[in-house]
N, C-alpha and C positions, 0 to 999 in steps of 0.2 A: 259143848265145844264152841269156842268162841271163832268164827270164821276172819282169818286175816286177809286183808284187802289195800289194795292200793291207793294212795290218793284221790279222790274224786274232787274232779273241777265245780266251784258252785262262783257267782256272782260276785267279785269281791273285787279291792283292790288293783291288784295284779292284773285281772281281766278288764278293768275299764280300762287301763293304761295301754293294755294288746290293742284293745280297741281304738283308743285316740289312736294310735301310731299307723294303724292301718286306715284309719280316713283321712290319718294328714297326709299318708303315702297316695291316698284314692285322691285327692284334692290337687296334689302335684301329675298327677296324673290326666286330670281333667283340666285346667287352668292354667297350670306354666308359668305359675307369677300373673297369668294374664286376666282376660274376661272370658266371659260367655258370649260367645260373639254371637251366636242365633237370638237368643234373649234379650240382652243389650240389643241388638238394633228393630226387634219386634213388638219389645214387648215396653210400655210406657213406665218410667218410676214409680207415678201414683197410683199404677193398676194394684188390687188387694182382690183375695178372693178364699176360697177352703175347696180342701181335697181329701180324698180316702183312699187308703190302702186296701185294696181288696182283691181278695183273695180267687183264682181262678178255679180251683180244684180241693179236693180234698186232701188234709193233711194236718201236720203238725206247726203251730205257731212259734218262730224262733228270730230273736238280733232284735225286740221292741227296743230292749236296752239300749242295743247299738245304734239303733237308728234315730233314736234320742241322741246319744252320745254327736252322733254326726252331725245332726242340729248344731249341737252347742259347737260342735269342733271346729263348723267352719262359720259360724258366726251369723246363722241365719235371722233374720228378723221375723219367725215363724214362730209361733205358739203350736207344742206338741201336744197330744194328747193321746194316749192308749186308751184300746176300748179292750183289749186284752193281755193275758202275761203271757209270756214264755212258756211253754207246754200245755198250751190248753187246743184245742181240736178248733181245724176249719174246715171250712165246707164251701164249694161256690157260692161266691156274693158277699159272703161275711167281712165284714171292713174289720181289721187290724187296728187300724188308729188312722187319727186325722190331723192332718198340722194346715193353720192358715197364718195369711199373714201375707207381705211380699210376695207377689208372684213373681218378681226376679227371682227372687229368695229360693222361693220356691221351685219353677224349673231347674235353677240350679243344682240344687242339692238332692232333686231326683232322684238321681242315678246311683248315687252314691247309698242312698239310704235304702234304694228298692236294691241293691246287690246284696248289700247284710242281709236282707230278709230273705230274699229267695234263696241264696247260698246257706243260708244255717237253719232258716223252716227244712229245708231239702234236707238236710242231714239228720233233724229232729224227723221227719217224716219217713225215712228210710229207714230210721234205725228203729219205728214203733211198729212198722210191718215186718221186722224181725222178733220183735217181743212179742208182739200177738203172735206168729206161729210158733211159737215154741208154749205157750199158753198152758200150764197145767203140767208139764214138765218141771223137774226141779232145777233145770240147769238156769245161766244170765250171760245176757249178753254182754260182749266186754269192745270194746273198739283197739285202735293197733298206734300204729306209730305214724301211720301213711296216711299223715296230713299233710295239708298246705302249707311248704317254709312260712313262717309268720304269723299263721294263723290256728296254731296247734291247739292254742288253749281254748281260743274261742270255737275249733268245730268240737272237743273234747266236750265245750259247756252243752255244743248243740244235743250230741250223743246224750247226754244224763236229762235233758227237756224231751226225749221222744222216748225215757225210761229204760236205757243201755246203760250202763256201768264203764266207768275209765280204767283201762290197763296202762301199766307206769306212763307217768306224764312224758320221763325222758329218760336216757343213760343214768343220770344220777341217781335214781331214788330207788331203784331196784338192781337185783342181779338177776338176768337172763341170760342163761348158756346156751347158745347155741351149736351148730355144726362147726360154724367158721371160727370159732373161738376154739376149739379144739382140735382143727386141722392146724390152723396158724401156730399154737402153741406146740405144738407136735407132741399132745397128748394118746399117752396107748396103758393098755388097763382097763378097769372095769370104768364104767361113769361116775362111778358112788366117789370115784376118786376126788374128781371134778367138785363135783359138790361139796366134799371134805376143804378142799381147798378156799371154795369161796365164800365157806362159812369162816375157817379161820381167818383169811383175810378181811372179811367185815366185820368181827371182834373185835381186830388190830386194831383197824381203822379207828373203827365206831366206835368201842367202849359197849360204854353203857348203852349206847342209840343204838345197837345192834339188834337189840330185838324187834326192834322195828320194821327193820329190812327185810323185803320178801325176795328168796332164792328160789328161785324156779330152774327146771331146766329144760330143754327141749330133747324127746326121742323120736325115732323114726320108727322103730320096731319094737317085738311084743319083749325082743330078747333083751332089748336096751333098757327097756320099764322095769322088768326084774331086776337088772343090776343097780339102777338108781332107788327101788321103792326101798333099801333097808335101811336107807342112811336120810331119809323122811326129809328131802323138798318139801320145801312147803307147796309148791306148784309144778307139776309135773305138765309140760306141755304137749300132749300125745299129736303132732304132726302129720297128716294127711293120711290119717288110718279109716281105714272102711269102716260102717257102723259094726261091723261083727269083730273088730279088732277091738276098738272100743269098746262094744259088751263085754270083753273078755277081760281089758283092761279092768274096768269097774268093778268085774267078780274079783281080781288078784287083789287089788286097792281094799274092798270092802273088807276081805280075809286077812291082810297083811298089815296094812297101816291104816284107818280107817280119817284117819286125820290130813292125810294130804289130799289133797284138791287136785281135779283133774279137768286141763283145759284142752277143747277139742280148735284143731283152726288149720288152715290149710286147705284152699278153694271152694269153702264152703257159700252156699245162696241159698235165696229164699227158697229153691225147688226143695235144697238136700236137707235143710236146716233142721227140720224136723225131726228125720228119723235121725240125724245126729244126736241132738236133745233126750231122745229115747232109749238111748242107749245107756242112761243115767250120768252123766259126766255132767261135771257140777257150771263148768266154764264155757263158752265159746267164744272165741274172738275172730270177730268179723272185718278186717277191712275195710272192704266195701264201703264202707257206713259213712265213712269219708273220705274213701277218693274216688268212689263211684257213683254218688250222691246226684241225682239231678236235681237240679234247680226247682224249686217250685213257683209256680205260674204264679204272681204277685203282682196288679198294676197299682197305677194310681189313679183313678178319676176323680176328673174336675168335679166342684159339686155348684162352685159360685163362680 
């Protein structure tokens, strides 16, 4: 059986263009049309020198890309250079990359470039101490929708560098039923209805691209999973159920439809993650991964 899955974010296009738009946003941000007034009046034109990115703590390597990108974006007079890629492991001390050139240049664009790295290392590193505990289990991690306005696709890229998997990018490219979709509608009946519905309306839609689209739907109880497993979501989102709901979940799924996928989510952490996992459920989707992300400790020091 061939496992259907959602989009996953990788390097491309699209993503560099998130990327310009958010350091020309960081660039207005810091500048104002203006100078760097500390720089400017400390530091001399002709001073040149190199620096490194290095790394305060353990963790995952995330933004090299972007923080290239930021060079070019704001027009630094800097030569970049990476000593690593995107997902590879840090440890204290280890330099990320080094860029020289302009020491204007260079304090300048700082801040801008040390924020991509700490911000999306952070999110690559969060989100691998969630797949190391689940380790040996068959379940994956999935990430959620609780990004950063503007920055969705690039912490989505961070999530798949620390080895998490991307749940839909956005409204468009999936169908996800939730509670409030079916309050608002003033839905009553079993759920299997629901489902019926939003398969034929993405038929309509879609055509032929309909087989593409994953219908999933959100329950909250064991009674509400019954009524949705006959009419076989493809993703069944089992909602803030105890692992022993879950095990029970997973024996009805394995007997009944062996084909739909079951995702576990709903305040789940690194404490509980585990025995979630255990419970055989194929999915979990973690928020946390990106909007609880801290930062990871990234400086830069002078070298010359």
């Amino acid at each position: 059986m061939t496992t259907r899955d959602f989009r996953q974010i990788q390097w491309d296009s699209q993503l560099e263009e998130d990327c310009r738009r958010i350091v020309r946003q960081a660039v207005s941000e810091d500048l104002d049309r203006g100078h760097d007034l500390t720089t400017a009046a400390l530091i001399a034109r002709d001073i040149s020198g190199e620096a490194a990115f290095v790394a305060r703590q353990t963790g995952i390597a995330c933004g090299l890309q972007a923080a290239k990108i930021a060079c070019e974006e704001m027009d630094l007079n800097v030569a970049w250079q990476a000593y690593l890629a995107d997902g590879d492991s840090l440890a204290p001390g280890v330099s990320l990359a080094s860029y020289s050139g302009t020491a204007r240049d260079m304090l300048t664009g700082e801040r801008v470039a040390l924020n991509l790295l700490c911000k999306l290392s952070g999110i690559a590193s969060l989100t691998r101490e969630y797949v190391d505990r689940i380790a040996g289990t068959k379940a994956t991690i999935y990430d959620t929708r609780k990004t950063t306005p503007g920055w969705r696709h690039l912490e989505k890229y961070a999530v798949r560098c620390g080895g998490g998997r991307n749940h839909r990018t956005g409204l468009y490219d999936a169908v996800l039923i939730k509670d409030n979709h079916l309050a608002i509608a003033g839905h009553s009946g079993p759920l299997s209805k629901a489902v019926t519905r939003a398969r034929e309306f993405v038929q309509q839609q879609l055509g032929s691209g309909s087989s593409s689209t994953i219908i999933e739907i959100e329950v909250d109880t064991l009674d509400q999973f019954r009524e949705v497993l006959p009419v076989r979501p493809d993703i069944v989102l089992l909602d803030n159920m105890a692992p022993e709901q879950l095990t029970q979940a997973v024996r009805l799924r394995d007997a009944e439809a062996p084909d739909v996928q079951l995702e576990a989510s709903g305040g789940i952490n690194l404490n509980t993650i585990r025995a979630v996992a255990e419970t055989g459920v194929d999915r979990i989707s973690v928020g946390a991964l990106t909007h609880a992300a801290p930062w990871l400790d990234i400086g830069l020091d002078w070298k010359t």
